[in-house]
C-alpha positions in Angstrom: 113.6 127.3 109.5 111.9 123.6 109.3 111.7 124.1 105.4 114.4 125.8 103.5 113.3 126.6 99.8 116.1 127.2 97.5 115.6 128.1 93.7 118.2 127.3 90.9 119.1 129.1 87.9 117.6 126.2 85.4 113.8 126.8 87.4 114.2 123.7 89.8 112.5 124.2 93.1 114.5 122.6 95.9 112.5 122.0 99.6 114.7 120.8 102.4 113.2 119.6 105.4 115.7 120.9 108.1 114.0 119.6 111.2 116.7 116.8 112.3 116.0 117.1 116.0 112.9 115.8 115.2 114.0 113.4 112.7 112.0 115.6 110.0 109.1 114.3 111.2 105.6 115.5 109.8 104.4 118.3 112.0 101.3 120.8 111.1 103.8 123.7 110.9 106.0 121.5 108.6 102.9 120.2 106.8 101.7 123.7 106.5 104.8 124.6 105.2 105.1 122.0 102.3 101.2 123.0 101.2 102.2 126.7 100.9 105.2 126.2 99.1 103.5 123.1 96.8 100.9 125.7 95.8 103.1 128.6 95.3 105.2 126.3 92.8 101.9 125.2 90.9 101.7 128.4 89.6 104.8 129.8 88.9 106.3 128.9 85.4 109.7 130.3 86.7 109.3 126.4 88.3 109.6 123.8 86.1 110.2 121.0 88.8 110.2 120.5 92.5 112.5 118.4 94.6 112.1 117.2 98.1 115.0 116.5 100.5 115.9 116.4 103.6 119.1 117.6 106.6 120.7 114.4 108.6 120.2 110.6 108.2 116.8 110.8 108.1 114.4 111.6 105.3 111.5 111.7 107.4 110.2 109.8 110.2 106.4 110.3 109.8 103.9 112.0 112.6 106.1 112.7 115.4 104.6 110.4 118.4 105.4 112.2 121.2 102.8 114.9 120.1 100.7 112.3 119.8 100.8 111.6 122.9 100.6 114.8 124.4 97.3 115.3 122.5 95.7 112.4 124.7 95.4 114.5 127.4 92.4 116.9 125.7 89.3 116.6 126.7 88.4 114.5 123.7 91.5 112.1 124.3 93.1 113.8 120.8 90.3 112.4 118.2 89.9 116.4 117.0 93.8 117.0 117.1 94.3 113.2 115.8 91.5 113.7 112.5 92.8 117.1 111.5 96.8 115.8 111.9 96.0 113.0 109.0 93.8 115.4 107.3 96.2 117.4 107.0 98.5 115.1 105.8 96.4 113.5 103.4 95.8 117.1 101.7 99.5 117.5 101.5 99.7 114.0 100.1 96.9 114.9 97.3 98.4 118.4 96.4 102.0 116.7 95.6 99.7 114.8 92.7 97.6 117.3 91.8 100.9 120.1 91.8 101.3 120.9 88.6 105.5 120.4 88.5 106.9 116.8 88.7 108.1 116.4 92.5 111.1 114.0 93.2 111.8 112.7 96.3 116.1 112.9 97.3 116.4 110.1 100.0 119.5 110.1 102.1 118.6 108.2 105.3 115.3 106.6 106.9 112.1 107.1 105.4 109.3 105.6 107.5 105.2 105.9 108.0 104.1 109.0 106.9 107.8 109.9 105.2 107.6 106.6 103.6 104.2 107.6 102.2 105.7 111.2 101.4 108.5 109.2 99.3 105.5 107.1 97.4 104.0 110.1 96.9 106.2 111.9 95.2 106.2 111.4 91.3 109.8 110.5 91.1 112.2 109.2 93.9 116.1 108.4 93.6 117.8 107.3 97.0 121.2 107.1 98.7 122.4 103.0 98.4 122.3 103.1 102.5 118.2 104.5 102.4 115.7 102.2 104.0 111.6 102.1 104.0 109.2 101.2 106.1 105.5 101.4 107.5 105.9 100.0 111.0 103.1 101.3 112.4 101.7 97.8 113.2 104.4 97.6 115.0 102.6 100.1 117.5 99.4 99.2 117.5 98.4 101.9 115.1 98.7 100.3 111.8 99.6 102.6 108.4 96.5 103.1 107.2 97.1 106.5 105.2 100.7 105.8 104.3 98.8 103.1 102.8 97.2 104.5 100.1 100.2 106.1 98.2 102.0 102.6 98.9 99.6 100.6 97.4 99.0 103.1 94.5 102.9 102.4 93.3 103.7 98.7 94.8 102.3 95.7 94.2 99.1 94.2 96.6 102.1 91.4 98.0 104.4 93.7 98.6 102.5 96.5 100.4 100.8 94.2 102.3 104.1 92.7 103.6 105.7 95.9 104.2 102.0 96.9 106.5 101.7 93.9 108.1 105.3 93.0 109.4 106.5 96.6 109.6 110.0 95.5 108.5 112.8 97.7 107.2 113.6 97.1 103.6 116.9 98.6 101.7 117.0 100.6 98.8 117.9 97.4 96.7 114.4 96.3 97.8 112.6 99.3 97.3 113.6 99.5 93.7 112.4 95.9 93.1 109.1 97.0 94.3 108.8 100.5 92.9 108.9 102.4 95.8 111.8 104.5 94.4 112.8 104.5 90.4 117.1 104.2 91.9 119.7 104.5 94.5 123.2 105.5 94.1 125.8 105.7 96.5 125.4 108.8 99.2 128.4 111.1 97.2 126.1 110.9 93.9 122.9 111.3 95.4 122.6 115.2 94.9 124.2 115.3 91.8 122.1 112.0 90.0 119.1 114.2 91.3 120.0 117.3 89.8 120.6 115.7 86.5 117.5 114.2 86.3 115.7 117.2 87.2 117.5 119.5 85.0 116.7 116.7 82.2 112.4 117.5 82.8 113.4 120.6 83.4 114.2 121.0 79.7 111.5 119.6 78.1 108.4 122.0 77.5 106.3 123.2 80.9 103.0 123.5 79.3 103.5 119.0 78.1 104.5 118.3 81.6 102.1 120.2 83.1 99.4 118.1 80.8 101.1 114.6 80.9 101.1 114.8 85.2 98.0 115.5 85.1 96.2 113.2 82.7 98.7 110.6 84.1 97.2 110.4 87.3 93.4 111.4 85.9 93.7 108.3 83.5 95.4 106.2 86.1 91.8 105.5 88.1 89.8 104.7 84.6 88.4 102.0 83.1 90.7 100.7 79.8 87.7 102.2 77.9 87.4 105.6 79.9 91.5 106.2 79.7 91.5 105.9 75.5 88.7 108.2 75.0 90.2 110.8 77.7 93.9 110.6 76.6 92.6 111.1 73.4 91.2 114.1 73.8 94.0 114.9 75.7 96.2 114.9 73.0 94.1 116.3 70.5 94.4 119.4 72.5 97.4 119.3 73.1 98.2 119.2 69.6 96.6 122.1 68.6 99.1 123.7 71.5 102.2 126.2 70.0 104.5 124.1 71.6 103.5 121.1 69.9 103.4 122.6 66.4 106.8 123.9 67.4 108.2 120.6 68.8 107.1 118.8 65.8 108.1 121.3 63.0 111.3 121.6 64.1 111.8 117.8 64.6 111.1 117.7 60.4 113.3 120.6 60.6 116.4 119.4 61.9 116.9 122.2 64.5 116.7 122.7 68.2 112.4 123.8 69.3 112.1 127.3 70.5 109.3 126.6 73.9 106.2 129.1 74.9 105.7 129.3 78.6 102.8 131.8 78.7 
């Protein structure tokens, strides 16, 4: 198994990338894999929140490159086998966004091109201190152009564009200056800092997560203008929602909220 799915007790979803020979690199059958499990979770209210983590020292090395190569010798040179690879990826990419459970990313290890845009996609990502990032693709003539997108969606124009045009590594010190990653802690507190915070959105109601993701990221690509008058019919709906009469009645009330999760 490439992908091992294990499901806890308090409705947190964990997906562990168990392909360390291959340094957990993005192949179709792992992509695949993610996709099927990414949309099983979507609708599942047993599933309150979805982590991502990985087997060995590396998170996840990206596209593996010797298939890559191996693809050159089609008839086409690999531009059919190259186009659906990163289409593929990029649908995987999209789906952790539009998921309707927050996805956090558990970094022990290396994270580069495509894992490093895995990592930036995810809604939430906490590292081991040792982690380290990177988008060296440049470094190969075949320059991150995908990985891209999710980088430059959660770090700065300066500091994407350094990490895409000199390839470096950067530490997890770095990556939390940037936003790349919300924390790192030391490799013995990794799992445990994870499961806390996970259990912590885990406890809040389903149905105001499953509404704040999604007008988060809706909002995200508005105008100032456009943003207000969504998010405020957002939360007019919202509420109107049981929860939300619940949440706030027993706020005035002094006592712990019963949740709905139809």
């Amino acid at each position: 198994m490439i992908l091992e799915t294990k499901q806890t007790s308090d409705g947190i979803l964990r997906l562990l990338l168990n392909d360390p020979k291959n340094k957990n690199a993005l192949s179709n059958k792992l992509m695949m894999q993610l996709k099927e499990q990414l949309f099983k979770a979507s609708t599942d209210n047993s599933i309150k929140v979805i982590i991502i983590a990985a087997v060995g020292d590396v998170f996840c090395s990206g596209h593996n490159l010797k298939e890559l190569t191996d693809a050159r010798g089609n008839e086409d040179d690999g531009e059919s086998y190259f186009l659906e690879l990163f289409n593929l990826c990029s649908s995987l990419m999209q789906m952790i966004i539009s998921c309707s459970k927050p996805v956090i990313a558990e970094i022990n290890g290396v994270a580069t091109a495509a894992g490093c845009q895995l990592v930036a996609s995810c809604d939430l990502a906490i590292a081991s201190d040792s982690s380290k990032f990177a988008t060296p693709g440049v470094n190969i003539g075949l320059f991150c152009s995908t990985p891209m997108v999710a980088l430059s969606r959660n770090v700065s124009k300066k500091d994407s564009m350094k990490m895409l045009l000199t390839g470096d590594m950067i530490n997890a010190e770095e990556a939390k200056r940037i936003s790349l990653i919300n924390d790192h802690v030391s490799a013995g507190k990794l799992h445990d800092s994870v499961m806390s915070l996970a259990k912590k959105i885990a406890s809040k109601p389903l149905s105001a997560v499953k509404i704040g993701k999604d007008a988060f990221y809706r909002q995200y690509e508005m105008s100032l203008t456009e943003a207000y008058e969504f998010t405020s019919k957002v939360m007019t709906d919202n509420s109107l929602s049981d929860n939300a009469r619940e949440g706030i009645a027993s706020f005035l009330e002094k006592r712990n909220p019963t949740w709905r999760e139809d």
